[in-house]
C-alpha positions in Angstrom: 0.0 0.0 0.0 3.2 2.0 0.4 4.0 2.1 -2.9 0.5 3.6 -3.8 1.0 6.6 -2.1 1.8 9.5 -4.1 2.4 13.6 -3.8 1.3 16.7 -5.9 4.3 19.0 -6.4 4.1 22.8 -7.6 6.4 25.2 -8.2 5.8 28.2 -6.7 8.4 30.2 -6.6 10.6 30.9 -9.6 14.6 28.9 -9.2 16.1 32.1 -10.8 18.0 34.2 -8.2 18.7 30.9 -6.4 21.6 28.1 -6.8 21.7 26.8 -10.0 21.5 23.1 -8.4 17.8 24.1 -7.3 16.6 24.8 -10.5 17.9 21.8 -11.9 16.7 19.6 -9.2 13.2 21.4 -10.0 13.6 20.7 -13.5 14.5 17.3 -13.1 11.2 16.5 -11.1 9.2 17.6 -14.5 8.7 21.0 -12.8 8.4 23.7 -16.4 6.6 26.7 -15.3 5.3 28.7 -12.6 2.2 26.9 -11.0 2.7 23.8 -13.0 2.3 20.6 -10.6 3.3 16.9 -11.3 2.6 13.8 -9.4 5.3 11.7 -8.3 5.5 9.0 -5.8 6.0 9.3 -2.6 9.5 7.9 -1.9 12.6 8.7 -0.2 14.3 10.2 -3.5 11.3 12.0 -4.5 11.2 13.4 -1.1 14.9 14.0 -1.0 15.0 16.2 -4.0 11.6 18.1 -2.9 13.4 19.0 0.4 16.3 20.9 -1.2 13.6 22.9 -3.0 11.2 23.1 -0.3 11.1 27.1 -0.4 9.9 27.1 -4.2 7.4 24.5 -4.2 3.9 23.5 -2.3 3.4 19.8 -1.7 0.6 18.0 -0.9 -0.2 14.1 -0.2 -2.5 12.4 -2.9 
């Protein structure tokens, strides 16, 4: 049932101004645009990278 779980990501904030890292990490989960949201699984990686960019997007359990 673990592996059912997934999360709704969306970028918030815009990665310029910040690392360069974060906006390929953001990029990377399939984040394109301002207010665009994908939905990933909720694992440990997924949840790893969304913690580094945790101040540009909005998460929310599915």
């Amino acid at each position: 049932m673990a592996q059912d779980k997934k999360i709704k990501v969306t970028l918030v904030r815009s990665p310029i101004g910040y690392n360069a890292k974060q906006a390929k990490i953001a990029e990377a989960l399939g984040l394109k645009k301002l207010n665009h949201s994908v939905i990933l699984p909720d694992n440990d990686s997924v949840r790893g990278s969304v913690f580094h960019i945790k101040h540009l997007v909005k998460v929310e359990e599915i």
